[in-house]
C-alpha positions as CSV (number, residue, x, y, z in Angstrom):
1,X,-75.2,19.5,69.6
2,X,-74.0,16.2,68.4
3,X,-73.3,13.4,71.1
4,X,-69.6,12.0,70.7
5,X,-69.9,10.5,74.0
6,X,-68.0,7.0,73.8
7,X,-69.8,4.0,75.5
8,X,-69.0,0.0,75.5
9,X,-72.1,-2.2,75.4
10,X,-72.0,-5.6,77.0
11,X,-74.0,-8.7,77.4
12,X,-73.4,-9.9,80.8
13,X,-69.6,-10.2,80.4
14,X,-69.5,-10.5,76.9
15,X,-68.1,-7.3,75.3
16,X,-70.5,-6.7,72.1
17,X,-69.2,-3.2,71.1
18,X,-67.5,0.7,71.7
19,X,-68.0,3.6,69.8
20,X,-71.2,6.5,70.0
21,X,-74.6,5.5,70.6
22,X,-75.3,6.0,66.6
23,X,-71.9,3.8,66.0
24,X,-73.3,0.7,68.0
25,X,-76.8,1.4,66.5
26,X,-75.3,0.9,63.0
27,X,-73.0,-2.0,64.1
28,X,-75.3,-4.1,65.9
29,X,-79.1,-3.2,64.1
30,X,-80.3,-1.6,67.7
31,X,-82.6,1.3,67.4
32,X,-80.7,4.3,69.3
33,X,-83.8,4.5,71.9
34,X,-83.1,0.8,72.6
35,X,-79.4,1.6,73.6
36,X,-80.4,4.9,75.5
37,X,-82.7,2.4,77.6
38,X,-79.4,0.2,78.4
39,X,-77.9,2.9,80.6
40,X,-81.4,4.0,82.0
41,X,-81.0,4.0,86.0
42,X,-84.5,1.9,86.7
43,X,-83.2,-0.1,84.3
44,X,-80.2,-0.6,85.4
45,X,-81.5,-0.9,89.1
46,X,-83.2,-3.8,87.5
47,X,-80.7,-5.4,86.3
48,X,-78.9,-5.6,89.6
49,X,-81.7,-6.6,91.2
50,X,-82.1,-9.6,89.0
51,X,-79.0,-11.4,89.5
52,X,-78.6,-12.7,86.1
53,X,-75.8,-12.3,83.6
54,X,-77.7,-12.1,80.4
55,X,-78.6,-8.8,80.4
56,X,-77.2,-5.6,78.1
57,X,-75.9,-3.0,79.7
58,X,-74.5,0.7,78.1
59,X,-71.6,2.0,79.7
60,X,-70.2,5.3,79.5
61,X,-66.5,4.9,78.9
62,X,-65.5,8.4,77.4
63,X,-67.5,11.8,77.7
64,X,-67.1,14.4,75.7
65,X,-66.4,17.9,77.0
């Protein structure tokens, strides 16, 4: 099964881009593994942890049923 799930990717603040994961991939030249590891909870954890506003982050805007 195709994932259609809809997700916006930011840079701190700084929207960079919505669609699927393979949309952004094409868009922005980021392997899909690279976006997957974006919305990765230990990741993520680390992210908040740092306290800095430079880092990318995947959110899940839209999931498909």
């Amino acid at each position: 099964m195709i994932n259609k799930n809809i997700y916006a990717l930011y840079k701190g603040e700084e929207f960079l881009s919505v669609g699927t994961i393979d949309e952004i991939s094409d868009e922005l030249d980021i392997k899909k593994s690279t976006l997957l590891h974006y919305k990765a909870p230990a990741y993520l954890e680390i992210v908040e942890m740092s306290h800095r506003d430079n880092w990318r982050v995947l959110h899940l805007i839209d999931e498909e049923c």
